[in-house]
PAKETI-741376 format. One line per field, with one value per residue (C-alpha): x, y, z; residue in one letter; residue number from 1; chain. Coordinates in pm, whole numbers, plus 50000, padded with zeros to 5 digits. Each point is the difference from the previous one (the first is absolute). Layout:
# PAKETI-741376
xx: [X,...]
yy: [Y,...]
zz: [Z,...]
timi: [A,...]
drense: [NUM,...]
seke: [A,...]
This chain:
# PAKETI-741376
xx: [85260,49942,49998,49784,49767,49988,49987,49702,49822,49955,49809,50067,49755,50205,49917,50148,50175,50124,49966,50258,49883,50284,49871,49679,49809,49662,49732,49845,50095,50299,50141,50226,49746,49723,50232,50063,49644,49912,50230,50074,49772,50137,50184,50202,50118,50331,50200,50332,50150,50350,50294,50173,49788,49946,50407,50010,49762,50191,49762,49842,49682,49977,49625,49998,50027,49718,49779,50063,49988,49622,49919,50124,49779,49657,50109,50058,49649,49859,50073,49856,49660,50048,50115,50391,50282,50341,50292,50255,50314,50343,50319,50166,49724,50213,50062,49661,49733,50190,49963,49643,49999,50135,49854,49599,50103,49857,50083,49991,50101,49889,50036,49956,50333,50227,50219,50228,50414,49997,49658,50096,50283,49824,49685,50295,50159,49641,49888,50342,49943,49652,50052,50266,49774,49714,49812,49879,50027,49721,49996,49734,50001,49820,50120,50053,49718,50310,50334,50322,49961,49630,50057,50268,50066,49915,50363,49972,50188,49914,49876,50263,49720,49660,49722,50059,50031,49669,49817,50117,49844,49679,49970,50072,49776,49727,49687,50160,50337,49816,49792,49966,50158,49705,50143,49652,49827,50254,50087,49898,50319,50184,50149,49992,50283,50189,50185,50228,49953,50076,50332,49973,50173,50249,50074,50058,50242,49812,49831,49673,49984,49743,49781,49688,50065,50056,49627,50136,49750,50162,49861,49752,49717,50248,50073,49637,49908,50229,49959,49632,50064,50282,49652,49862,50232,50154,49869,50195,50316,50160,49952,50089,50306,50266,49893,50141,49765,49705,49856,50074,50177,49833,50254,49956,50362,50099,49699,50082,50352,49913,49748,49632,49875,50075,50115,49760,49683,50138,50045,49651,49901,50169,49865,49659,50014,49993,50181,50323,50087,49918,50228,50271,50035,50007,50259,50150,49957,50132,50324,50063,49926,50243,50271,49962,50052,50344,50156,49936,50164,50246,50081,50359,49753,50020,50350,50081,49872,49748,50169,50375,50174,49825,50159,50306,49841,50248,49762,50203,49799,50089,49866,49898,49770,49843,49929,49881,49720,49918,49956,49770,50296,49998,49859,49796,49648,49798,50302,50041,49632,50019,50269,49833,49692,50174,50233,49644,49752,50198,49795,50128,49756,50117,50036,50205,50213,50056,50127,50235,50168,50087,50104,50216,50129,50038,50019,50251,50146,49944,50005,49647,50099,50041,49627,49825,50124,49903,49663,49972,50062,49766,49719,49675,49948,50355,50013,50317,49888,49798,50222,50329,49803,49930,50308,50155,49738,50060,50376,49971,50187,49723,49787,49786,50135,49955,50245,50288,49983,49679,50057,49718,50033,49879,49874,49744,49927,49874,49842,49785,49906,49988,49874,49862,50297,49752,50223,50310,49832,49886,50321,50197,49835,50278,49885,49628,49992,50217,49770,49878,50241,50301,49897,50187,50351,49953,50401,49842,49838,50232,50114,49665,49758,50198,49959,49664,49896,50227,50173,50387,50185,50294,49838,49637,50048,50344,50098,50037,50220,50062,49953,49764,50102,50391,49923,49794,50332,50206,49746,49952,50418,50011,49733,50115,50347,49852,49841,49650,50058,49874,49670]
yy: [52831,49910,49627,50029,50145,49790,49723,50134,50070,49580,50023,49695,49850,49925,49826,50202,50375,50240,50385,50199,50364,50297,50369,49863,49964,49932,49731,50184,50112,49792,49892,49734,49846,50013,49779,49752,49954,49952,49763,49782,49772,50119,50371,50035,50379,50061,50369,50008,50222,49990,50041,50116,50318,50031,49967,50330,50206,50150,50140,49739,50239,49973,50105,49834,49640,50080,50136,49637,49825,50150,49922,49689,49874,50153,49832,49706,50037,50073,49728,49757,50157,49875,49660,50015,50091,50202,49820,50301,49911,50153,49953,50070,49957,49878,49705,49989,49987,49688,49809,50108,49880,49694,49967,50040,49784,50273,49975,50407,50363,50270,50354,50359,50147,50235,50241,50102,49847,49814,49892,49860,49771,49902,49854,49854,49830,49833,49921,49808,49767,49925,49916,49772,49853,49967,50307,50246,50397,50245,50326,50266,50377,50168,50292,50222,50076,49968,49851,49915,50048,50054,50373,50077,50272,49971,49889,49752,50182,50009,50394,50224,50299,49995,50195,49749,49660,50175,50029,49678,49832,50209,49914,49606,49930,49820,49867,49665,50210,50061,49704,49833,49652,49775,49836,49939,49827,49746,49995,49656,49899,50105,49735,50004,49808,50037,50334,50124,50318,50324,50122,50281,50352,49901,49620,50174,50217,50320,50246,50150,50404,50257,49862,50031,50316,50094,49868,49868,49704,49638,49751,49997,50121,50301,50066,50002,50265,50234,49939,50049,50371,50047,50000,50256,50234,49874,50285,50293,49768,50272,50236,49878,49808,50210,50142,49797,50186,49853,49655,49969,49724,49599,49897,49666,49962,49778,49755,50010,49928,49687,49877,50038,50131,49920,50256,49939,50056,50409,50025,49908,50258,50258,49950,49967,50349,50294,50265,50156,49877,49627,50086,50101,49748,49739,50183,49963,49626,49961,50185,49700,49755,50195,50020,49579,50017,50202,49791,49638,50147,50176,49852,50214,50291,49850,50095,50195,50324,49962,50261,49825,50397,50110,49680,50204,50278,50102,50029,50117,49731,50146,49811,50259,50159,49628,49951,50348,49869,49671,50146,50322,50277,50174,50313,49991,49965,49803,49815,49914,49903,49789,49816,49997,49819,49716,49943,50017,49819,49833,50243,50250,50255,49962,50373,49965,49718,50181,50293,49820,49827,50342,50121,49738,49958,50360,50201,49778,49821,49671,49691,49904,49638,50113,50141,49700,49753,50228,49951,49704,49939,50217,50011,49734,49985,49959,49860,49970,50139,50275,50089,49990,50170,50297,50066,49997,50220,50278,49963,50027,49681,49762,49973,50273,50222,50353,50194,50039,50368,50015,49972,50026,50280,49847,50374,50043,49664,49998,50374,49834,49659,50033,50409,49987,49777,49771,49669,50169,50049,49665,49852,50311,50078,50220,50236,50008,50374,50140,50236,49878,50239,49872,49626,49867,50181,50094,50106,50333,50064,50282,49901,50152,49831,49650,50072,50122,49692,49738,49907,50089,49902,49795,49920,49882,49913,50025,50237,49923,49735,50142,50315,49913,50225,49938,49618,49999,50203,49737,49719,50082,50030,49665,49904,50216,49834,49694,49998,50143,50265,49688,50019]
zz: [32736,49627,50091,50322,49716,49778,50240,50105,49687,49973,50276,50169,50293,50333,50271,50240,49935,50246,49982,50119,50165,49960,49986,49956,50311,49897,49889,49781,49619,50005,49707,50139,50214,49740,49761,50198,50114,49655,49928,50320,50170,50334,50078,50289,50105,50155,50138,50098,50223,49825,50223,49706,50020,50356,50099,49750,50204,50288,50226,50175,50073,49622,49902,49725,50144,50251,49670,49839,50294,50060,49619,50015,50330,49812,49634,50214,50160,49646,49861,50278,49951,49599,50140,49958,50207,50011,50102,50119,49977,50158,49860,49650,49688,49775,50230,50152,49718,49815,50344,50033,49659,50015,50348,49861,49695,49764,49620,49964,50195,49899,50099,49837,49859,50172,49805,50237,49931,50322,50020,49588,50129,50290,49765,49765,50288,50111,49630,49917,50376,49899,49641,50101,50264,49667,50159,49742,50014,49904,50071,49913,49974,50310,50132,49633,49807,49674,50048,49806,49649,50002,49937,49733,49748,49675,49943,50231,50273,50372,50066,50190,49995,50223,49796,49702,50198,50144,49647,49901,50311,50011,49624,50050,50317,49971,50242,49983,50141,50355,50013,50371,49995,50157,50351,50223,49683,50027,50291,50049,49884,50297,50220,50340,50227,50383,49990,50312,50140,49845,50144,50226,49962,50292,49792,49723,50221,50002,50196,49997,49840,50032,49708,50204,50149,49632,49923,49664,49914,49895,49779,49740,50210,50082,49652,49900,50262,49903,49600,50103,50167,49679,49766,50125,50020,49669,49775,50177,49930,49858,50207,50331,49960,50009,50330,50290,50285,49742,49933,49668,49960,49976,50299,49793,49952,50222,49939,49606,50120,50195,49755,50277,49678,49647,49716,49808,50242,50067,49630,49912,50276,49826,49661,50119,50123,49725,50167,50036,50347,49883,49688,50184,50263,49670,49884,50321,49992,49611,50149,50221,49694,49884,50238,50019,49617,50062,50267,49773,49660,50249,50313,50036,50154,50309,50029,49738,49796,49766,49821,49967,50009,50301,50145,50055,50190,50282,50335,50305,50199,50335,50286,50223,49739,49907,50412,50043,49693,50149,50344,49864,50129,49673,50115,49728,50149,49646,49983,50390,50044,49735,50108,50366,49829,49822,50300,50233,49754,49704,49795,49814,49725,49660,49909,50323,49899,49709,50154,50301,49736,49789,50366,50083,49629,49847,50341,50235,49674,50161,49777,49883,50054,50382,50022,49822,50211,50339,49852,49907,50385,50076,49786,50085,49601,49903,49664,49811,49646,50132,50238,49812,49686,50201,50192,49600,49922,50305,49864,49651,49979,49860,49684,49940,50302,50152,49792,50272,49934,50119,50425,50263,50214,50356,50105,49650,50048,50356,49959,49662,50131,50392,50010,50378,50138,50116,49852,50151,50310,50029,50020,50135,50280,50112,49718,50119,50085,49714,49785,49654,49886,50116,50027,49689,50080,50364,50025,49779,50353,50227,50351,50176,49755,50098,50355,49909,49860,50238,49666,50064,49714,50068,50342,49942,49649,49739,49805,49599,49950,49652,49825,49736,49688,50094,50014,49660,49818,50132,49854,49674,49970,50114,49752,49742,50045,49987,49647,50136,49695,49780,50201]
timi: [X,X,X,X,X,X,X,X,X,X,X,X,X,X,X,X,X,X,X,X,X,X,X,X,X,X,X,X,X,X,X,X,X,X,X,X,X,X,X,X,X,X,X,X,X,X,X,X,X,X,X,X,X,X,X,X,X,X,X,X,X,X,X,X,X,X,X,X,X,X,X,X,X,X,X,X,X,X,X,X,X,X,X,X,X,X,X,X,X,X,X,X,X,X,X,X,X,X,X,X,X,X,X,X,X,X,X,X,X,X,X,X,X,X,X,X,X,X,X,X,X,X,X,X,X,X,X,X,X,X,X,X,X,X,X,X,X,X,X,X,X,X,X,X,X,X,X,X,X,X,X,X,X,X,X,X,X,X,X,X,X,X,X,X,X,X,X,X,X,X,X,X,X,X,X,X,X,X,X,X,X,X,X,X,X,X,X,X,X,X,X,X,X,X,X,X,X,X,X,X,X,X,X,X,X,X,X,X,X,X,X,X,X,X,X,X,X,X,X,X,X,X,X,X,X,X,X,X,X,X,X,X,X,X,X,X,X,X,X,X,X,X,X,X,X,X,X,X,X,X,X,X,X,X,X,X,X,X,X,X,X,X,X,X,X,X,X,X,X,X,X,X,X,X,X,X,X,X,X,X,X,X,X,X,X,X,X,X,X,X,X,X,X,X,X,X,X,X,X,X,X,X,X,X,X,X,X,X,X,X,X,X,X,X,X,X,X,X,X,X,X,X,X,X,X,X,X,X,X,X,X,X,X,X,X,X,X,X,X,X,X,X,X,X,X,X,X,X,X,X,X,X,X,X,X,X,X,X,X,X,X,X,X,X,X,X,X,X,X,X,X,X,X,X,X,X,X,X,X,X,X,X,X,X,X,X,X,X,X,X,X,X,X,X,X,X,X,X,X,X,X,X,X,X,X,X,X,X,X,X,X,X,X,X,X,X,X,X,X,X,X,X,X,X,X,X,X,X,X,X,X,X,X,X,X,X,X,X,X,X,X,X,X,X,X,X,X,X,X,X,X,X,X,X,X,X,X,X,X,X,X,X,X,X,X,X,X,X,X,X,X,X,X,X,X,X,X,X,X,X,X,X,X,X,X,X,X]
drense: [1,2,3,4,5,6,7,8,9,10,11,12,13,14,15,16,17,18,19,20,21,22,23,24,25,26,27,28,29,30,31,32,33,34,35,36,37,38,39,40,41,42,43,44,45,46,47,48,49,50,51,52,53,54,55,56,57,58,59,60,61,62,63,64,65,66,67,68,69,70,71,72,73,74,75,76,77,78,79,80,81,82,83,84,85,86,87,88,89,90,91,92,93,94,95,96,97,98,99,100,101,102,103,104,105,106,107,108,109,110,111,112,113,114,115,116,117,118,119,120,121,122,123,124,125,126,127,128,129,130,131,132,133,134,135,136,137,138,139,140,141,142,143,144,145,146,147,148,149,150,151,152,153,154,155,156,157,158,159,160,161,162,163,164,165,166,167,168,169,170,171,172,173,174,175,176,177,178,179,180,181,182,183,184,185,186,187,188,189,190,191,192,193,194,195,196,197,198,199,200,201,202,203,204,205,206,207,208,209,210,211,212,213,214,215,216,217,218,219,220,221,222,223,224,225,226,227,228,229,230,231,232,233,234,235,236,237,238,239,240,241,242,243,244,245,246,247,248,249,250,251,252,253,254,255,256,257,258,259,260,261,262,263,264,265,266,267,268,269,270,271,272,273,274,275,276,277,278,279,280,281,282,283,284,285,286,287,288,289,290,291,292,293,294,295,296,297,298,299,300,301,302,303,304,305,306,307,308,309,310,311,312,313,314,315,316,317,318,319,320,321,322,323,324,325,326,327,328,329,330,331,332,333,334,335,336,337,338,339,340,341,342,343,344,345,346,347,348,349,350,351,352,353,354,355,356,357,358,359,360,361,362,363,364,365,366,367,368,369,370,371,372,373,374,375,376,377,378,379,380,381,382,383,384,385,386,387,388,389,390,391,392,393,394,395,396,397,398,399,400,401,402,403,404,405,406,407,408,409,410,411,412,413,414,415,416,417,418,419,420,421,422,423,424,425,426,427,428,429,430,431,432,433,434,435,436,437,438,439,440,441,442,443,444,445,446,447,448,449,450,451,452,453,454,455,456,457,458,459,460,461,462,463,464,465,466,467,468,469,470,471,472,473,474,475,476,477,478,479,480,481,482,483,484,485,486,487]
seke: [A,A,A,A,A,A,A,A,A,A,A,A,A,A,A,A,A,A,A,A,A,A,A,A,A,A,A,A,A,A,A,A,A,A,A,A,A,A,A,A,A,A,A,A,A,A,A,A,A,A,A,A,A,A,A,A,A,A,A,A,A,A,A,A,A,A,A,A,A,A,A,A,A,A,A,A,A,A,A,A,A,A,A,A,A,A,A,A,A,A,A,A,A,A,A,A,A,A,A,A,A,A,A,A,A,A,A,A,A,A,A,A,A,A,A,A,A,A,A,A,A,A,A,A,A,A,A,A,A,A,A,A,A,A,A,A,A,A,A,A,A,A,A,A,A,A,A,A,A,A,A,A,A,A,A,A,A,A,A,A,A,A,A,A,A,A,A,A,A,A,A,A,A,A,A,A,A,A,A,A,A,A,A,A,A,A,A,A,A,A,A,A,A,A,A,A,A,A,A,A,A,A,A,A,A,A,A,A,A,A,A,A,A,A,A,A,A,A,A,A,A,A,A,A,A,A,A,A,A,A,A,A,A,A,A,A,A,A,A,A,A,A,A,A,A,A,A,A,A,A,A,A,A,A,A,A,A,A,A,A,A,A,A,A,A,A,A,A,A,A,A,A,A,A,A,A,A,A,A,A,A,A,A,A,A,A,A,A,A,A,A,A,A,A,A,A,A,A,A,A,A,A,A,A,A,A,A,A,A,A,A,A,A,A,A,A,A,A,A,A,A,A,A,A,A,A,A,A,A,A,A,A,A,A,A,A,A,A,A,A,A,A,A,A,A,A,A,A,A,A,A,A,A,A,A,A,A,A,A,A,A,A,A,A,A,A,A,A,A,A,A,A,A,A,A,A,A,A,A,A,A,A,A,A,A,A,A,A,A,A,A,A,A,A,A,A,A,A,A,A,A,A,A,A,A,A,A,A,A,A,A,A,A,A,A,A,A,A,A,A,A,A,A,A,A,A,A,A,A,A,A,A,A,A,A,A,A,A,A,A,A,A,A,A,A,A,A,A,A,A,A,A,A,A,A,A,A,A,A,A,A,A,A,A,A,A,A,A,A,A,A,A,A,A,A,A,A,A,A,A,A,A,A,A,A,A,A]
């Protein structure tokens, strides 16, 4: 990355360069495609739908690939309206863009950096081909507002704790930080030139999901509506977003995932707002700044502990317990309907994510390892740092954790953030005529209240997997065991 740098700081004028889209599925404040439109006579755009991805994913009714698939064909459309094209592309990137390359004669790639370990050797792989082919490598940061070393200590050190990484960035930013990088001013630079077809879900060998039914918008113009509704409900932030039955949350995720809107353009939103909601969803973005941060200086998270003692945390990991999770049979009702909505949606609400993972961690003993990669199945806005960084955090395992003493109790929990049931009710219909009073542990219910209320337990819905205070003595042994007194 230090080369690419400083081989673009000459800032060379090519006749031909070729921009690269990732998780970056826009034509607008793009810091890739802004580069090379200043500095190339002619810009082609490419997207590759990498096999070496797609042969990991295996559901074939994957939403994911249908979300890309409907970003890619209105980025594609985009860019014809500014004169250029997208050549999409199907087969392994790291073999693909050097042809392209080579193919389009251009002199330069370039392409905004990815942090994840695979994603790293991938870009490695394509920037030794082209360099031997006399292609040169840039790549620009995009999707981070701060990356790398950007934010260290004052000893130089990569931060292990959140509120002072959070200081340190909110006292380093800068306008210049969230400035747009200019793409329709010169756009003239884009090149137009034959493209085939975009592959279809079925070439790519997949199936179509219930995105629509789901009304989740693709694409930039998608991403705009709902950032649009996000401002003005931005101020009661705070408030709202721990309650799933509420809409609290930006639901922006997934489009901050996939790049239909840049980083930088939601953290200018929140600045420009003085209030505690717009605070607090900043805050929320400098966490995933800061979870980026984490997985470059220490890429072992993605297997391995954060916390090198807790590492050696004996989980009884049995299978029946794990499948009971996935398939929402906890008998926990918070728990189950949040399970039901990420298996239903590939959405799941944070305080909810948070508290599944505790569940499946510190009240079945089930390896987080096990839970993160269910999500990252599952989940529409998986994203490797964010992902892994909070399944370490609902552990206690990463930097900067909940203290494993400290264990959600899935009854409080749903009685504080879901009082009504309507959340649980949602997604556990089953449960729709338990009393308020009984909604969050409807077992507490005697045999004529079930019948009562068509809820039998063990019939029309399970019993409690687990007993929760039994299961949280048994955790904090194992933690305690463990090294987790060192917390």
């Amino acid at each position: 990355m230090v080369v690419a740098e400083r081989a673009a700081s000459a800032n060379p004028v090519y006749e031909r360069a070729l921009v690269w889209f990732r998780r970056d599925l826009r034509a607008h404040d793009h810091a890739a495609l802004s580069l090379a439109l200043a500095r190339s006579r002619a810009v082609y755009c490419a997207f590759v739908f990498d096999t070496e991805i797609l042969d990991q994913l295996g559901d074939r009714r994957d939403r994911r690939v249908e979300f890309i698939s409907a970003c890619i064909a209105e980025l594609s459309e985009t860019l014809r309206g500014l004169g250029g094209a997208l050549c999409v592309l199907h087969g392994r990137a790291r073999d693909e863009i050097p042809a392209l390359a080579e193919r389009l004669a251009v002199q330069a790639v370039y392409t905004n950096r990815d942090y994840e370990p695979v994603a790293l050797d991938r870009d490695r792989a394509v920037q030794r081909t082209l360099l031997d082919r006399g292609i040169e490598w840039h790549t620009c940061k995009d999707q981070v507002i701060f990356e790398g070393d950007e934010i260290l200590t004052q000893t130089r050190r990569p931060f292990s704790v959140f509120t002072p990484y959070k200081r340190a960035w909110l006292a380093r930013l800068r306008d210049t930080d969230l400035a747009p990088h200019p793409v329709k001013e010169r756009a003239g630079a884009l090149a137009s030139s034959p493209t085939p077809a975009q592959p279809t879900l079925a070439s790519l060998g997949f199936e179509t999901t219930n995105l629509r039914s789901l009304a989740l918008p693709t694409g930039s113009s998608g991403a705009a509506r709902w950032l649009e509704d996000f401002l003005t409900r931005i101020d009661h932030y705070h408030e709202r977003r721990d309650y799933p039955a509420s809409k609290g949350p930006s639901y922006l995720s997934v489009h901050l995932r996939f790049g239909t809107l840049s980083i930088r353009e939601l953290a200018r939103a929140a600045r420009q707002r003085d209030s505690e909601g717009a605070r607090t969803w900043l805050s929320e973005l400098i966490w995933r700044d800061f979870y980026f941060m984490i997985l470059y200086h220490h890429p072992q998270v993605v297997e391995h502990a954060f916390r090198a003692e807790l590492d050696h945390v004996h989980f009884s990991n049995r299978e029946e317990h794990f499948r009971a999770w996935c398939e929402a049979r906890t008998g926990y009702p918070l728990i189950d309907a949040a399970m039901r909505q990420i298996n239903q949606t590939g959405y799941m609400h944070n305080r909810l994510r948070m508290v599944s993972a505790s569940f499946l961690v510190k009240d079945l003993h089930v390896d987080w390892r096990w839970g993160e990669r269910y999500f990252a199945q599952r989940l529409n806005d998986y994203d490797l740092a964010a992902n892994n960084g909070g399944w370490q955090w609902a552990a206690s395992t990463g930097c900067d954790a909940q203290p494993y003493f400290r264990i959600f109790n899935p009854v409080t929990q749903s009685e504080k953030f879901d009082a009504d049931g309507s959340f649980i009710r949602q997604y556990i219909p089953e449960l729709a005529h338990v009393p308020n009073e009984f909604i969050h542990a409807p077992w507490t219910m005697t045999a004529q209240q079930q019948a009562h209320a068509r809820a039998i337990i063990g019939r029309d819905y399970p019993a409690p997997i687990v007993d929760h205070a039994q299961a949280r003595s048994v955790a904090l042994a194992m933690y305690s065991e463990a090294g987790g007194k060192r917390a």
